[in-house]
C-alpha positions in Angstrom: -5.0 -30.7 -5.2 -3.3 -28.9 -2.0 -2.5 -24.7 -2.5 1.3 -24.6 -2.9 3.4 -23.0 0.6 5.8 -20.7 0.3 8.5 -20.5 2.9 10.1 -17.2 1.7 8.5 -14.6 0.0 10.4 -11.4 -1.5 8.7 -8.3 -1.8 9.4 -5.8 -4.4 8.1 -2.5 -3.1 8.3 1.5 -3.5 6.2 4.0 -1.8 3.6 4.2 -4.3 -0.3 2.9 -3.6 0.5 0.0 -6.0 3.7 -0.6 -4.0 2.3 -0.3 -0.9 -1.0 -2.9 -2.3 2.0 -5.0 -2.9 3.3 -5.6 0.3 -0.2 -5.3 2.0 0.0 -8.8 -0.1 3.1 -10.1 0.5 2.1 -9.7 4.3 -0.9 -11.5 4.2 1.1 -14.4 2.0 4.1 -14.9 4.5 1.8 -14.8 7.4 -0.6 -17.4 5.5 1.9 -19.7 5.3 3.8 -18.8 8.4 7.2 -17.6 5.4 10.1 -15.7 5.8 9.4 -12.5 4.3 12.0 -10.4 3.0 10.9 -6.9 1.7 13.0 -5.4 -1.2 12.7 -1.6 -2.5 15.2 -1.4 -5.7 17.3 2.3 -5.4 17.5 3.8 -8.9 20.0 6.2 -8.9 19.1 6.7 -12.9 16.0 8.7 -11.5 18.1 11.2 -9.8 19.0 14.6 -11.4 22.4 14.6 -12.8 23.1 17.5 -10.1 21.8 14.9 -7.2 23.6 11.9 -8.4 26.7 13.5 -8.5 26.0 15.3 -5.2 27.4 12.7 -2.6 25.0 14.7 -0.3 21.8 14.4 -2.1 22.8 10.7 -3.4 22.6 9.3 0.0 19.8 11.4 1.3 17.6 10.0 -1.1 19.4 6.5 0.1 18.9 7.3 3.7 15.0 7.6 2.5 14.2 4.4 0.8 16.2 2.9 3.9 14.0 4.3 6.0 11.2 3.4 4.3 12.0 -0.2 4.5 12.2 0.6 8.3 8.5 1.9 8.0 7.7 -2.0 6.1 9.7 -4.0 8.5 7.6 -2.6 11.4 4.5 -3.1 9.3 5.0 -6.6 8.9 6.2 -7.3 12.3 3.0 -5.7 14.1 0.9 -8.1 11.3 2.1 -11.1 12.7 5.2 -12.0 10.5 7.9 -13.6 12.8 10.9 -13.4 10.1 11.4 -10.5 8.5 14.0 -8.9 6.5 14.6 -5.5 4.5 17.0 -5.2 1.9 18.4 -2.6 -0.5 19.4 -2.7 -3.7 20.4 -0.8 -6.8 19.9 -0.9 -11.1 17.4 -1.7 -13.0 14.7 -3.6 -11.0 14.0 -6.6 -13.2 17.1 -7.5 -14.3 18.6 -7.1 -10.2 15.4 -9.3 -8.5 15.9 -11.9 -11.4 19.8 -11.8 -11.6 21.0 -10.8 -8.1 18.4 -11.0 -5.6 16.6 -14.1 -6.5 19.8 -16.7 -6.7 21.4 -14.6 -3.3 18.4 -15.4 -1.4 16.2 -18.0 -3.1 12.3 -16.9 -2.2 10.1 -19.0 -3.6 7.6 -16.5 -4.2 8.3 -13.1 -5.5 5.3 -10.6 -5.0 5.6 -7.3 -7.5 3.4 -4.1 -8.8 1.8 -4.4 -12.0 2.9 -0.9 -12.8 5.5 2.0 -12.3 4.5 4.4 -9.2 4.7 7.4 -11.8 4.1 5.9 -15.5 5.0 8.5 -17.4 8.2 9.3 -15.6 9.6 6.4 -13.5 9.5 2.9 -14.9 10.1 2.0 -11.0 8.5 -1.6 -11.6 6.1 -1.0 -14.6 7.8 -3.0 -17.4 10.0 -4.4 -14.4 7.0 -6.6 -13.6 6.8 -8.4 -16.8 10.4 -8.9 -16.9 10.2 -10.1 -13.5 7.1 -12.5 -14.5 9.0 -13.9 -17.4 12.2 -14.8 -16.3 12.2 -15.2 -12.7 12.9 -19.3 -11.7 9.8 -18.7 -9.0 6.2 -18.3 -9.0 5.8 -14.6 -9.3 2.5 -12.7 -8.0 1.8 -9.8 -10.2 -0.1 -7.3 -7.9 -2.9 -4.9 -9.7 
């Protein structure tokens, strides 16, 4: 029995340790099997304060950092040895957008996630995201711990 290749692995990341664990693994995956990568970080706007998400100012500031975050991965990946990579940005509730938005707009065959939210008692980032993730998604999923 052969390993299975992937050929586009999607990354669901934040800037926690467990988030960053999870794309340290993604890496290694797309350049294992010589994948696309495409590295996703999920913009909650539900986390801001009701003062910054109805400050257009402070809405897209905290935009403009998880875009340049996924700046800080894309380079990451590229200096690793990953030929193909891609960031993308999205917004909601994490599990439901990988599994309903982001998985049929850009079909990865390997979705690599967190285990748990960067903050558990007060961001739910990716912690019950995960398992949502794990259940429903149409791919193999790799639960990061």
């Amino acid at each position: 029995m052969e390993p299975k290749t992937f050929k586009h692995v999607l990354a669901a990341v934040d800037d926690s340790e467990l988030g960053q664990m999870t794309l340290i693994n993604a890496i290694h995956q797309a350049r294992e099997d010589d994948a696309r990568l495409t590295i996703l970080s999920v913009f909650e706007s539900d986390d801001l304060s009701v003062f910054d998400y109805f400050s257009k100012n402070r809405n897209q500031a905290a935009r403009d950092d998880v875009e340049r975050a996924l700046g800080r991965y894309r380079k990451l990946a590229e200096d690793a040895g990953v030929a193909n990579v891609a960031t993308m940005l999205a917004e909601g509730e994490p599990g439901e957008v990988i599994v309903k938005d982001v998985i049929p707009d850009i079909h990865p065959d390997l979705v690599v996630i967190g285990a748990h939210s960067k903050d558990d008692e007060d961001h739910h980032y990716f912690g019950s995201q995960s398992k949502y993730v794990a259940n429903n998604a149409p791919v193999t999923v790799m639960v990061v711990r």
